[in-house]
Structures are given as structure tokens and as C-alpha cells.
N, C-alpha and C positions, 0 to 999 in steps of 0.2 A: 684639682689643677696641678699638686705637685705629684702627682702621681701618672699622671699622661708626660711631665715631663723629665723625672727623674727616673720612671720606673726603667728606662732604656739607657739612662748614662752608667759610665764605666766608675766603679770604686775610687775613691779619692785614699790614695796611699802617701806617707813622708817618707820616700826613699831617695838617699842620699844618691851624689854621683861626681865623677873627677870634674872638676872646671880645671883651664886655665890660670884662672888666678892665683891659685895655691901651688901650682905645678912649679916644676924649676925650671929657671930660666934655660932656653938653649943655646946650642953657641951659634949660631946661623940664624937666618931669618927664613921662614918655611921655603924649601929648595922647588914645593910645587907653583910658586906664587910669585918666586924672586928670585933673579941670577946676582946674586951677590945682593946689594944690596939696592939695586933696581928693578922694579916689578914688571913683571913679563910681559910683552905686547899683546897677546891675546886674552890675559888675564883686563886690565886698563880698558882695552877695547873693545871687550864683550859686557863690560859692566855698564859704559857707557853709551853702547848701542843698545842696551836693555833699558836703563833709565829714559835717552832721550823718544826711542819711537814708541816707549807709553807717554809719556808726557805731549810727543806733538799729536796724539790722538783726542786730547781735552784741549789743551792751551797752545798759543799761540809763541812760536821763536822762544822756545826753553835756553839754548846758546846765548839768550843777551843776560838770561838774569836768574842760571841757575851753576853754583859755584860746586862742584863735587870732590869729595874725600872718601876712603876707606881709611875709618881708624876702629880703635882695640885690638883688644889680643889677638887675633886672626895679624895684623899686620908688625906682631913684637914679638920679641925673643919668647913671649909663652903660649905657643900656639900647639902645643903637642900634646896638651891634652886630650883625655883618651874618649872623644867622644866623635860621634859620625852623625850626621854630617858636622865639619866644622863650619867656625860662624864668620862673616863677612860683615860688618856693618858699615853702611853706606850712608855719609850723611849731607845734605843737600842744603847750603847755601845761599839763599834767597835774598838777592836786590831788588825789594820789594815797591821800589818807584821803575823800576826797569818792567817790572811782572804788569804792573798796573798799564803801562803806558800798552805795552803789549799785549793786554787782556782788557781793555777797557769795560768791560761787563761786570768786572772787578773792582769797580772802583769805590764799590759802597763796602767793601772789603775792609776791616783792621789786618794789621801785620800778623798778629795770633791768629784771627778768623782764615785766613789767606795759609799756614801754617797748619791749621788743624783739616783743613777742606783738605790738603794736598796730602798729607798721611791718610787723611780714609781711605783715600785714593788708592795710593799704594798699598793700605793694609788689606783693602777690599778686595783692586782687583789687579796688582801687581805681585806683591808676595805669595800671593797662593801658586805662582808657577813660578815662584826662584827658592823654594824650599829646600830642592838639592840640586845646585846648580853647578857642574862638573866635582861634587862631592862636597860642596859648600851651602849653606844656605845663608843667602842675602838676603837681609833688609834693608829697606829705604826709612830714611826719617830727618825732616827738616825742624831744627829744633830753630823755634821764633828770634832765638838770641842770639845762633850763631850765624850769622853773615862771615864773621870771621871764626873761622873754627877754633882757633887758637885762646878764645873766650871760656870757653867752658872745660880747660886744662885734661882735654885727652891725654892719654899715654904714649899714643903714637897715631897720627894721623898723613895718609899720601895722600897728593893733590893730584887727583886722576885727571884734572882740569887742564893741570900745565908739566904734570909728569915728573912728579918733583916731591920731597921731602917738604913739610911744613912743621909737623914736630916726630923729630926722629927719634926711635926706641931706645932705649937703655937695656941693659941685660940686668934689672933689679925684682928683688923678690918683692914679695905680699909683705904687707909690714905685722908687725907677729905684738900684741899687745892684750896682756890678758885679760883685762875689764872689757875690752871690745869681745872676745869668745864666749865673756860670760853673759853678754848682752845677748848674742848671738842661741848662745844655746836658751836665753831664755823666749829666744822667739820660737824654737823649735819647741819647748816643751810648752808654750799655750799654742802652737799650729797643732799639735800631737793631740790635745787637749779638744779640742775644737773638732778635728777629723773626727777623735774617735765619737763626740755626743751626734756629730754631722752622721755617721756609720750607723749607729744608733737607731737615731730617727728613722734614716732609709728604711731600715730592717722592719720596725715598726710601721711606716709606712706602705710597705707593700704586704705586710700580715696580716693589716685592720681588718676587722672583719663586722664593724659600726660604723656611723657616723662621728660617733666620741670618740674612738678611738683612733678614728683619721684626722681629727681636727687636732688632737694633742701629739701625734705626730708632726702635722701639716705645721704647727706652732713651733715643734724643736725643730726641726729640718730649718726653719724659715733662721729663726736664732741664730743658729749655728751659721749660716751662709754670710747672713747681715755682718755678722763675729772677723768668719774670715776675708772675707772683702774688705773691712776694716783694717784690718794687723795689715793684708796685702798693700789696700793702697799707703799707708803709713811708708812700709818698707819700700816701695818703688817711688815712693815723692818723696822721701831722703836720699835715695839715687839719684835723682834728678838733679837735686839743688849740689850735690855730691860735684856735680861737673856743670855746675855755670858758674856766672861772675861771683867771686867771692870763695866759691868751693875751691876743696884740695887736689880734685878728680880722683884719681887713684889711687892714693893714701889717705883718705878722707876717709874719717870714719863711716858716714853710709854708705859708700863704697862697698867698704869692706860688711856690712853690716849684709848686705844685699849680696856680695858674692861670698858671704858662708852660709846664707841664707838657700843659694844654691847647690852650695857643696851636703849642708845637713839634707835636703828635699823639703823646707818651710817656705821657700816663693815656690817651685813648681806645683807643692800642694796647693798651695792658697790660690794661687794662678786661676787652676781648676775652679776653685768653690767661687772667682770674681765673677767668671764665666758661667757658672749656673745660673748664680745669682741675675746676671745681665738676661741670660737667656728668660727666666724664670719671670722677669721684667715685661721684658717683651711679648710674652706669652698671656700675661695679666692685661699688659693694652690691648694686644686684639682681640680677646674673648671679651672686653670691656665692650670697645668701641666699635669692634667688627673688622679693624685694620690694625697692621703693625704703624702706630703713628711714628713721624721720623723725627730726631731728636733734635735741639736747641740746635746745633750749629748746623743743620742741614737748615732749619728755617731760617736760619739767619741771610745764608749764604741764598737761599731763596729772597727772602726779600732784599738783599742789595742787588742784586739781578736782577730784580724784577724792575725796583727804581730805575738803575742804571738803563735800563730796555726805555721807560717809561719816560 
């Protein structure tokens, strides 16, 4: 099983790369994105002609009760980091009695469930063609808790809605604290740890030349993935909590935890091994059942439609 589906993936490496966040501040605000410190007409207006005519292709009058910003580093003094494409992150606002009245098929819907339905969406079948979008790559993502964006203490966030500053950039560095490096490099040295048994295994795995010898492969491989999907999701759900209510956003230690995490190459590696892992999943149910089964919140969002129809 893990040999039909690893034998064709790409080597999982920790190699480091510039972010953003560790970069120095600039004096200007990206000159391709903003004429001083107003963001450019066909920057605002292509972002939101991409949002809305995927959205009114599922749901109905997205304008009554979907609330839009572009914030992080892409829209603050640290955008000059040296990587291609740079990042866009777009995030999306939901008045989720406005969404309901307007989707009424929705209405067996929770404000999470309504929240996670709408990023599949976009992770599915929107972001695979804004990857590099006039040398940018955008995302979409509606986080449950921001209605108001100003909750979950971004850095800098524009209101592509009304054209307008909601929290403006500072020109301030990454906050520099050495127990937090030390945290850091210790995730890098168990993701280092993890690759290289993950590395291992593969190798073993495609040499077997028994069935014993393939099942204690198939065992470490399986370990190792379990391992780092683990540490991964750890590190991106301290992100998370990083910038909601209560979090620091920016200077908050998971923050920082999570963008040195990108600076060493310990999220991009792990990143990798969530998505074997998921793939590797999926793989197990259809050979089980004869189908790829669809997951809890696809059934959810099935049966309150279904209700709602009924």
C-alpha cells in the first residue's frame, strides 16, 4: 500500500529559506501593490472580482455578508523578502445570519461548519488558479471568529470592502528572545530527526525484496509520518490561537514559533509528511471500501441540506 503510494513522491528535505518576518523592516510599503500608502485600483479590484464571481457560482449575494481584507506581510513594511512568488493573504469576514437568510439550504449549518465548507471551497477549487497571480500568490480563508478582523490582532490588515486602512503597519522588527530560538531550533532538530528515520524507511521500502522486509519498512515509514503530522499540527494550531482572541498575533510566541519554523525548513518539511500522511489515508479508505469516503464535515454539510431540502 505504501509503496504504490510513496514510491512516486519527491524526498522530504529541511531546507531553510528567507521569510518576511525576520527581514528588515522597509521604508515604503510594496511600491507594486500601493501608491503611497493607498493600495492600487487594480490590485483591490482584481482581488475582489476573483473572490466574488467564485463565490456567486455556489452561494447566493456574497455582497450582503461577506466582509474582505488583505493582511500580513505582503501588505507591511516586510514584504521584500526574497522569495517568488510573494504572499497575499486574503481573509473573508462572514455575517453568518446574513449568509443563512441568503443560502437558506444552510441553515442546518453551525457558524464553524459554514466556515470550514467555505475554505474547502477555496482551498479546492479557488486557490489552485491564484498560485501566482500577477506574481503573487493569494489565498482565501475565513476564520470562524473573525467577523471583525481586528479580533485576532493581525499586523496589518486593508479593508478591500470599503477601501480603507483597518489596522495599519508599523515599520517594527521580529521580536529577538532567546528561549524562543531555543524552542525553535528544537523543533528543527526532532523534524531533522523524523525526516531523516522518514528517509530511511522509503529507502528500505522500495529495496524490500520479502514480505518481512516490507512490513517493517511499511511500520517505520507509517511512524515517522504519524511523528511528523504530529509536531506539524502542534506548530500551525499554536499559530492559530497566535492571532485570536486573547493571542499576541505577531509577537506572540507561536507566531514566532511557526515563522522560524519556516525560516529553519521544520513547517515546510512537516507540511510535506501531513500530506502523505492525509494522502496515505485516503488511499487506505478506497482500497478498504472501494471509494474515497468524504470526510465528517462534508457529511455534515450533507445532511443539513439535506434536512433543510426535506
Amino acid at each position: 500500500m505504501f509503496r504504490n503510494l510513496l514510491n512516486n513522491a519527491q524526498p522530504v528535505l529541511v531546507q531553510g529559506s528567507a521569510t518576511s518576518y525576520f527581514s528588515k523592516p522597509e521604508e515604503t510599503l510594496d511600491p507594486k501593490l500601493f501608491d503611497g500608502n493607498h493600495l492600487k485600483g487594480w490590485v483591490r479590484n482584481g482581488i475582489l472580482h476573483l473572490l466574488f464571481d467564485f463565490l456567486k457560482e455556489e452561494y447566493r449575494h456574497p455582497d450582503l455578508w461577506a466582509h474582505v481584507w488583505i493582511a500580513g506581510s505582503g501588505v507591511s513594511y516586510q514584504w521584500s523578502a526574497a522569495r517568488e512568488p510573494g504572499d497575499l493573504d486574503v481573509l473573508i469576514g462572514v455575517d453568518y445570519l446574513q449568509f443563512r437568510k441568503a443560502n437558506p439550504e444552510y441553515l442546518g449549518l453551525s457558524d464553524v461548519e459554514i466556515s470550514k465548507m467555505l475554505n474547502e471551497d477555496f482551498r479546492n477549487n479557488l486557490q489552485p488558479d491564484t498560485e501566482n497571480w500577477n506574481g503573487f500568490e493569494v489565498t482565501f480563508y475565513v476564520n470562524p471568529g473573525a467577523t471583525d478582523i481586528k479580533t485576532i490582532n493581525p499586523y496589518a490588515a486593508y479593508d478591500l470592502t470599503h477601501d480603507e486602512w483597518t489596522v495599519t503597519p508599523k515599520q517594527i522588527s521580529a521580536p529577538h528572545e532567546k528561549v524562543w530560538d531555543v524552542s525553535a531550533q528544537r523543533d528543527l532538530s526532532m523534524a531533522s530527526d523524523i525526516v531523516m528515520r522518514y528517509s530511511q524507511a522509503h529507502s528500505e521500502l522500495s529495496s524490500a525484496t520479502n514480505d518481512a522486509a516490507r512490513r517493517n519498512a511499511e511500520t517505520k515509514l507509517q511512524a515517522s509520518l504519524i511523528q511528523g503530522t504530529a509536531l506539524y499540527n502542534e506548530i500551525h494550531e499554536g499559530r492559530k490561537l497566535a492571532f485570536r482572541e486573547g493571542g499576541e498575533g505577531y509577537t506572540d510566541f507561536y507566531n514566532y514559533r511557526w515563522q522560524a519554523g519556516k525560516k529553519y525548513g521544520t513547517v515546510p518539511a512537516l507540511r510535506k509528511m501531513s500530506e502523505y500522511w492525509s494522502a496515505y489515508k485516503a488511499q487506505q479508505t478506497q482500497e478498504t471500501y472501494g471509494i474515497e469516503l468524504p470526510d465528517t464535515q462534508t457529511l455534515i454539510r450533507r445532511a443539513a441540506t439535506y434536512r433543510a431540502k426535506g
